[in-house]
KOLFIDREN-51085 format. One line per 5 residues: number of its first residue (from 1); for each residue x, y, z of N, C-alpha, C. Coordinates in steps of 0.2 Angstrom, whole numbers, m for minus. Example, Ala and Ser with C-alpha at 12.3 -4.5 7.8 and 13.67 -1.06 7.14 Angstrom:
// KOLFIDREN-51085
1) 66 m28 39 62 m22 39 66 m16 39  64 m11 35 68 m5 36 64 0 39
//
This chain:
// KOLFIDREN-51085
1) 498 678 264 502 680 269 507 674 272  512 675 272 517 671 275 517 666 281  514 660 283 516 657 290 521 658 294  522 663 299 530 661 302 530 656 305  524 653 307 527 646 311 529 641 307
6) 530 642 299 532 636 296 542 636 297  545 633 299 550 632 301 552 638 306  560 638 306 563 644 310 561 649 308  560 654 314 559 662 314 562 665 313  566 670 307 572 675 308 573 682 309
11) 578 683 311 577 689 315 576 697 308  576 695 300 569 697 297 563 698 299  561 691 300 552 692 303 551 695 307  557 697 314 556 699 320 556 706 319  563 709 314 562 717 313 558 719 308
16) 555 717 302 548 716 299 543 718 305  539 715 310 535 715 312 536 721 319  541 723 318 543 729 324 544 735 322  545 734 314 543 741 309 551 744 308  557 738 308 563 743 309 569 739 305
21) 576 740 303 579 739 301 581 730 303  582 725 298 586 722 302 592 722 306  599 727 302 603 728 306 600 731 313  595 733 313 593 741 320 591 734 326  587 727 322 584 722 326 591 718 329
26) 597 718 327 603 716 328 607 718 336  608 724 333 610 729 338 605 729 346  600 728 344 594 728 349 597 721 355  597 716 350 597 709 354 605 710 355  609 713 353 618 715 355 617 718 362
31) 613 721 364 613 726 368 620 731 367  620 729 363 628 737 361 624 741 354  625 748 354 626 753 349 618 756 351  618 763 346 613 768 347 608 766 346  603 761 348 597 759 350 592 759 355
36) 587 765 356 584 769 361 579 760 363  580 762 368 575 760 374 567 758 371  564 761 369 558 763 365 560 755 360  564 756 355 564 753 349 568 747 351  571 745 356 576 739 358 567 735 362
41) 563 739 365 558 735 369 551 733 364  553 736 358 547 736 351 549 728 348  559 730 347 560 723 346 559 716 350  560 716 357 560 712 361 552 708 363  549 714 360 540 712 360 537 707 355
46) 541 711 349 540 704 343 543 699 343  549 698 347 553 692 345 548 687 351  548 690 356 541 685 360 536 684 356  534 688 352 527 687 349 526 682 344  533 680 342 534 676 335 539 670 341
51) 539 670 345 543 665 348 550 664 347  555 670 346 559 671 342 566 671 349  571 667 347 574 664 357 581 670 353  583 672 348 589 676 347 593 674 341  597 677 340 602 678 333 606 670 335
56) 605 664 330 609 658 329 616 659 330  619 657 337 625 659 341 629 657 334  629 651 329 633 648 326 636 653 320  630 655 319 629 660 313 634 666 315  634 669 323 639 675 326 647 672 326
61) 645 666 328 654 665 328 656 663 321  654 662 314 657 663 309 658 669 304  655 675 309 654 680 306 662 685 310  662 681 316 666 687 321 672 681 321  673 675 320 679 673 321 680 668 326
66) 676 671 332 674 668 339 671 663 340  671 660 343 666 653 348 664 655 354  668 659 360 667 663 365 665 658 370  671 653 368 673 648 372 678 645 373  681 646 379 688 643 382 688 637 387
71) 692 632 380 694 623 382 698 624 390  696 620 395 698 617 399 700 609 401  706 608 401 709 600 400 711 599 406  707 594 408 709 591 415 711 584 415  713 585 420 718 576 421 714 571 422
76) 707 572 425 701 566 426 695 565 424  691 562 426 684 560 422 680 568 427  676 570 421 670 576 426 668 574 431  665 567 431 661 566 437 667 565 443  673 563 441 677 563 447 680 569 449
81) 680 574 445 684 581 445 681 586 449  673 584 448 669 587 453 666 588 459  670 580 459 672 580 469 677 584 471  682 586 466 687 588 470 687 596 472  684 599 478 684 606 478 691 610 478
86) 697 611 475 702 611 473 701 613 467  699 609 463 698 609 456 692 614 454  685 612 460 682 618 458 681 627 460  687 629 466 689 632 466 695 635 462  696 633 458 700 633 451 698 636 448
91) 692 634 446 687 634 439 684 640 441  681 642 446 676 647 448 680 652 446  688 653 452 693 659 449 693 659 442  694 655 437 694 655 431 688 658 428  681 654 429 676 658 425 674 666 429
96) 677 668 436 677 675 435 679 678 430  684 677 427 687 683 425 686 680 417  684 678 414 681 676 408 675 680 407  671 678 413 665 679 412 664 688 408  669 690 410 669 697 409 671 698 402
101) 671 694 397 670 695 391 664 691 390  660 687 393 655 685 391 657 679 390  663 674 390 665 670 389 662 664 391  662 657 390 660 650 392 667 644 393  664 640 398 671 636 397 668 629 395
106) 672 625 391 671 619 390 678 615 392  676 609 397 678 606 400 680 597 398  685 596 395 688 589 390 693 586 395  691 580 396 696 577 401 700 575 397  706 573 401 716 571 396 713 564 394
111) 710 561 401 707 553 397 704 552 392  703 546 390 697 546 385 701 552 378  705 551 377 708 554 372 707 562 371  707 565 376 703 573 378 710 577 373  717 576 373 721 579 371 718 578 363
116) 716 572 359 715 574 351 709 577 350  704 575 355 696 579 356 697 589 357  703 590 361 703 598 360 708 600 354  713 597 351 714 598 345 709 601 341  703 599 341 698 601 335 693 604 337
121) 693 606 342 687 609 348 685 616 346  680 618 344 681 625 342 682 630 350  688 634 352 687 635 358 692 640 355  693 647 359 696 653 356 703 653 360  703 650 365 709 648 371 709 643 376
126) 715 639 376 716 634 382 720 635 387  714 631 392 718 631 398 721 627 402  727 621 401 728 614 405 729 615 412  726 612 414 723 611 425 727 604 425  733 606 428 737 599 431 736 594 426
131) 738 593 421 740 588 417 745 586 413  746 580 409 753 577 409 758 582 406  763 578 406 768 582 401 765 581 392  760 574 391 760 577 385 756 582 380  753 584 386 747 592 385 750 595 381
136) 758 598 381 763 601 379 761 601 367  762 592 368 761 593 361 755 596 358  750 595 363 744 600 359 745 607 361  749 609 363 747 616 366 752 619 360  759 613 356 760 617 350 754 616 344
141) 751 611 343 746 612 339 742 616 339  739 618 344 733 625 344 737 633 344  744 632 346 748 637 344 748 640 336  748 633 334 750 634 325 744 639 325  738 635 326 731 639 324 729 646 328
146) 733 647 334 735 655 336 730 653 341  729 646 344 725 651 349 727 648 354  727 655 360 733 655 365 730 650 370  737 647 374 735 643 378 740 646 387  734 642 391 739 645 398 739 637 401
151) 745 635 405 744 629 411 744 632 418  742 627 420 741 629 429 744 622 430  749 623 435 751 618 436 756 613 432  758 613 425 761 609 422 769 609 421  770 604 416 778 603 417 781 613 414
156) 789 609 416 791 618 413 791 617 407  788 622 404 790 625 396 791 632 394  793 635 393 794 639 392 791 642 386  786 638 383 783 641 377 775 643 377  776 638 386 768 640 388 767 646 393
161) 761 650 394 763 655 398 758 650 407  760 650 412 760 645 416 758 648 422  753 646 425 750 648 433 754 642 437  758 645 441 764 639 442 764 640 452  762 634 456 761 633 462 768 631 464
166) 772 633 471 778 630 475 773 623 478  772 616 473 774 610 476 779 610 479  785 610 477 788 607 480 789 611 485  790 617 486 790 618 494 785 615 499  780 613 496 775 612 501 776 605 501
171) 779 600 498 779 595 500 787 595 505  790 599 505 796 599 509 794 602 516  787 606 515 787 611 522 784 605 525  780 602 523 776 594 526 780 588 529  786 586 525 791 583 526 794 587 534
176) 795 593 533 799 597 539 796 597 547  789 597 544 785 596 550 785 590 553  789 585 550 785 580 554 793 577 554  800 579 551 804 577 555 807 582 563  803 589 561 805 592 570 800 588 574
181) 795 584 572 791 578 577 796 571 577  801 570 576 806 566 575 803 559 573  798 561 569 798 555 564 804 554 559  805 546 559 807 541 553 806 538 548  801 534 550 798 530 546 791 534 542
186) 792 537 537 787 542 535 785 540 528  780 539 528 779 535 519 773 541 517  771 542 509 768 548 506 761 540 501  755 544 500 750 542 498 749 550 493  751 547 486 750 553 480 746 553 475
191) 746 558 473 739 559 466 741 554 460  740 553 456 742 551 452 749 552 449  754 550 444 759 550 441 758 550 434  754 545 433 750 548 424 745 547 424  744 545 418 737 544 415 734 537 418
196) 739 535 422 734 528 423 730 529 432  725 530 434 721 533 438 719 527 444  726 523 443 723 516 450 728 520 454  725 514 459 731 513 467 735 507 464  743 510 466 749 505 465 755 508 468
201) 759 503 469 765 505 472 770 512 470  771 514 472 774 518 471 783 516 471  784 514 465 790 511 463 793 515 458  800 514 459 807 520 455 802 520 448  803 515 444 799 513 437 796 519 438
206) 789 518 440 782 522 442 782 529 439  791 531 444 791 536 447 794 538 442  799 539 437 805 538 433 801 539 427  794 536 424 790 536 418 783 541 420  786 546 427 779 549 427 779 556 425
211) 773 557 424 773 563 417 767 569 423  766 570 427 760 571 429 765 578 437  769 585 433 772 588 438 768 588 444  763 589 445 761 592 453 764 586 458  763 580 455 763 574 460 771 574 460
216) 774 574 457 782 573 457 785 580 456  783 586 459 788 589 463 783 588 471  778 589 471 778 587 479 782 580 483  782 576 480 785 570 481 793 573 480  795 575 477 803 579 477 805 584 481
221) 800 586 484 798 592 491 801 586 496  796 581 495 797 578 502 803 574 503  805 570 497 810 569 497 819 575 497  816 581 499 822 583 501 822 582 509  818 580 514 818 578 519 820 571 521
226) 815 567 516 815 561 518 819 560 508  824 557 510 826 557 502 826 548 501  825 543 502 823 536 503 813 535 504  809 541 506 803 540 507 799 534 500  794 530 502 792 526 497 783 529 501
231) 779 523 494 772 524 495 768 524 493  761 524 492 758 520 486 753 525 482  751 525 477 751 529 473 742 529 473  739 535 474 731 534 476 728 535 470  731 537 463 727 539 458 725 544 457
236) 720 549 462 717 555 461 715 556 467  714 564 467 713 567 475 704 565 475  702 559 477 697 555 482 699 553 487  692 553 493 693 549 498 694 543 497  691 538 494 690 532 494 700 529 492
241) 702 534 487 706 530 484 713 531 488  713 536 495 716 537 500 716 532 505  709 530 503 709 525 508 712 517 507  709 520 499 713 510 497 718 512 498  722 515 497 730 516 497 733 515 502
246) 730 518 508 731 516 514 733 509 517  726 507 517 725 499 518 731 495 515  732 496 510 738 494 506 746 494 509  745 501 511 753 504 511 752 500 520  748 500 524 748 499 532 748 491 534
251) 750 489 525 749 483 528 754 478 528  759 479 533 765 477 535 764 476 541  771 472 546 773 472 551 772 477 553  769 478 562 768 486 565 776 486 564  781 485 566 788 487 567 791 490 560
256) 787 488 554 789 491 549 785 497 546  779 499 551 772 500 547 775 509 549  775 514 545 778 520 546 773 523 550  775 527 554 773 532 557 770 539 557  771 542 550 766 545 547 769 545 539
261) 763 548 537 759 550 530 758 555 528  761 557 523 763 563 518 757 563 511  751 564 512 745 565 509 746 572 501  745 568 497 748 574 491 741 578 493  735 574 495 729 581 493 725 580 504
266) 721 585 501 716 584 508 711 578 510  709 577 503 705 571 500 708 564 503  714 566 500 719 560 501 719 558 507  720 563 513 723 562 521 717 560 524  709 563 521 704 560 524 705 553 523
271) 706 550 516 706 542 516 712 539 520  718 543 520 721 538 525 720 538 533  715 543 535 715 542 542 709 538 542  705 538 539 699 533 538 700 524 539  706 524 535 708 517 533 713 516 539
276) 715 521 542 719 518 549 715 519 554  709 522 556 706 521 560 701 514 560  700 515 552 696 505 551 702 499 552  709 502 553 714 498 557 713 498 563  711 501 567 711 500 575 716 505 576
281) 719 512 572 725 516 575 722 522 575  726 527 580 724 533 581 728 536 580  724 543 577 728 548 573 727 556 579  731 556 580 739 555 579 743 551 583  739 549 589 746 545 593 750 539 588
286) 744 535 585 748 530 580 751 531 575  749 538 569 749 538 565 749 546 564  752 548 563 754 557 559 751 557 552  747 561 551 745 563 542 745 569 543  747 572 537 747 577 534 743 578 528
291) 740 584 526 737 585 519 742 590 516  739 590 509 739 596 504 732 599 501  733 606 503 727 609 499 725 615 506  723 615 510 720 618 516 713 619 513  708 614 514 701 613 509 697 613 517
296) 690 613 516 686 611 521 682 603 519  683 599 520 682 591 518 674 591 522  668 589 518 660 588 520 660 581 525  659 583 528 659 576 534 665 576 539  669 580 538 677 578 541 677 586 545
301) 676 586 552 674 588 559 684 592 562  689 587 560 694 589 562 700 594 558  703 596 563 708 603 560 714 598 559  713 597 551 720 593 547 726 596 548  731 595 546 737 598 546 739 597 539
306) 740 603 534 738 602 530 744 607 527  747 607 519 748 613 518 742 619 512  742 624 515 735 628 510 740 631 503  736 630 497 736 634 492 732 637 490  732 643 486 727 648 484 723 647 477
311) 719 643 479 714 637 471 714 646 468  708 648 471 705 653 468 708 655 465  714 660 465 718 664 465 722 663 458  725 654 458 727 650 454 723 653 447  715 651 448 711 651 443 710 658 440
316) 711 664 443 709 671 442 717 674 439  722 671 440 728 672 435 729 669 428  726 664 429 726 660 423 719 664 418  713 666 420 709 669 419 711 676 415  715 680 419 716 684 416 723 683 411
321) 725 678 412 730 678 405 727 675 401  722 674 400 719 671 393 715 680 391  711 682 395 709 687 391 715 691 390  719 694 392 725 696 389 728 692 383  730 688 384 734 685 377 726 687 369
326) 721 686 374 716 685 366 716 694 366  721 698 367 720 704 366 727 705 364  730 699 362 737 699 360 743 703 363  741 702 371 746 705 372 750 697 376  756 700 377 762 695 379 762 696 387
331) 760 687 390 761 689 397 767 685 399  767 685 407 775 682 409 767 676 414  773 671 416 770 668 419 770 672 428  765 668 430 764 668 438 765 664 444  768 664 448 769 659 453 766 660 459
336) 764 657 462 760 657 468 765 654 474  763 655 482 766 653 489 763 649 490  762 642 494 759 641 498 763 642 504  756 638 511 757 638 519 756 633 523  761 632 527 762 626 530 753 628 536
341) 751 624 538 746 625 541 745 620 549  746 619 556 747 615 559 740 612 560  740 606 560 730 605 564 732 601 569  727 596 571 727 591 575 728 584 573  731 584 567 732 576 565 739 574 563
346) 743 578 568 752 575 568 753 578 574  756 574 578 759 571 583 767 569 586  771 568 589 778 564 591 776 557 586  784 555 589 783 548 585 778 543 591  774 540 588 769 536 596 776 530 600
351) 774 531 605 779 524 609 777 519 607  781 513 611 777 507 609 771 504 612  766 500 610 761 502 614 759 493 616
//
């Protein structure tokens, strides 16, 4: 008689010992096709019996074609990605509407060489979540290989199908807010510009060699207001790096020191009130901040003025154009609003004090 505990158990041994076809043992564990209740719970009895966990996933996606898995390419590290509740209200809308093919997401950051890492990725479509312009080249690569890709957020192309946000209105509605408060001296604290993830000035260069569209159309929002605005450059929507940024950008003569701050994220406006408050300034009489995002920040008690975007919604458009596209049909892109939102953290220009 045979040991089955000598090596793997195969779903042979399993419909052997339940009296029934292999194919019929297939179908059971598929939960699809004409397999009675009675004979699906005969199978399910043996495969515990022999300690049998299911049909080798590896085995089904060589046989279908599939991996039943969709690459997501983000612009940061995971551990840093996963503070950002923006991104994970992205993803959530996203694996709803996946999930309804049974699908999975695997998740590969642009650093760390993430773009030649999904080139080879077994993954049946891609998704880019706010990354640079050179995501583009990969997305003709995996085109060659058919498999369809959607951006959220990314530069224009016209050969990608795109979940496309009004920055730039929203960095212009936040600019507009704060010149009907008759501010002047207004400076902006931004996400990152590329792949390089410090705090640094936000110089023409910077700005001129940056590849990273959400950060430079909001910045080109604002500058339809403030068309001279300058600022320091935070690297990613974190507190902490809002707040170096801050400290940095505030550290000038009061007479020079601007009177508010145009926050690319929510994260961001936490760090810069942080850092002006570890100045000795008060938000708002000294200082106006503004966000981007309308998020609720863990520890942060106050009604921001922020402008809101639809994360979710973002993610459940892009969601259903990948399952579309993998049914080969042709989508158009999508564009979303945002809203300006008033809080309590912009004020007049402060007097002198």
């Amino acid at each position: 008689m045979t040991d089955r505990n000598a090596g793997r158990v195969t779903l042979a041994e399993v419909a052997e010992l339940a009296g029934v076809s292999a194919s019929t043992a297939s179908l059971a564990f598929s939960g699809r096709g004409p397999v009675s209740d009675q004979t699906r719970e005969r199978v399910m009895s043996a495969a515990a019996e022999l300690n049998y966990a299911g049909p080798d996933p590896r085995g089904q996606s060589l046989r279908l074609g599939t991996s039943g898995i969709v690459g997501v390419l983000i612009a940061d590290r995971i551990g840093v990605s996963f503070r950002d509740p923006v991104l994970i209200q992205t993803l959530d809308g996203l694996a709803d509407e996946i999930s309804k093919i049974g699908a999975s997401l695997l998740l590969i950051p642009e650093l760390d060489r993430g773009t030649a890492a999904v080139a080879n990725a077994p993954i049946d479509a891609l998704v880019l979540l706010c990354v640079g312009t050179e995501a583009g080249d990969i997305a003709r690569v995996l085109g060659g290989r058919g498999v369809p890709t959607v951006q959220i957020e990314g530069p224009e192309n016209n050969a990608i199908t795109s979940v496309n946000l009004d920055n730039f209105g929203g960095g212009k509605a936040a600019a507009e807010h704060l010149a009907a408060l008759g501010h002047e001296r207004v400076a902006t604290v931004t996400l990152g510009v590329d792949r390089q993830r410090v705090v640094a000035p936000l110089t023409p260069e910077r700005e001129a060699a940056g590849t990273v569209a959400t950060t430079l159309e909001r910045l080109r929002g604002a500058r339809a207001i403030y068309p001279n605005i300058t600022g320091v450059i935070a690297g990613s929507s974190r507190v902490e790096a809002g707040r170096l940024a801050t400290l940095r950008l505030l550290d000038v003569p009061a007479a020079e020191r601007p009177t508010a701050v145009i926050a690319q994220s929510d994260l961001i406006a936490v760090g810069v009130i942080a850092a002006a408050e570890e100045l000795g300034l008060r938000v708002p009489e000294d200082l106006s901040v503004v966000g981007f995002d309308g998020i609720r920040v863990d520890g942060f008690e106050r009604r921001l003025t922020t402008v809101w975007q639809p994360a979710h919604a973002k993610g459940q458009a892009a969601g259903r154009a990948v399952l579309a596209m993998l049914e080969g049909q042709s989508v158009p892109s999508a564009d979303f609003d945002v809203s300006f939102v008033a809080g309590d953290t912009t004020g007049p220009v402060p007097t002198a004090r």
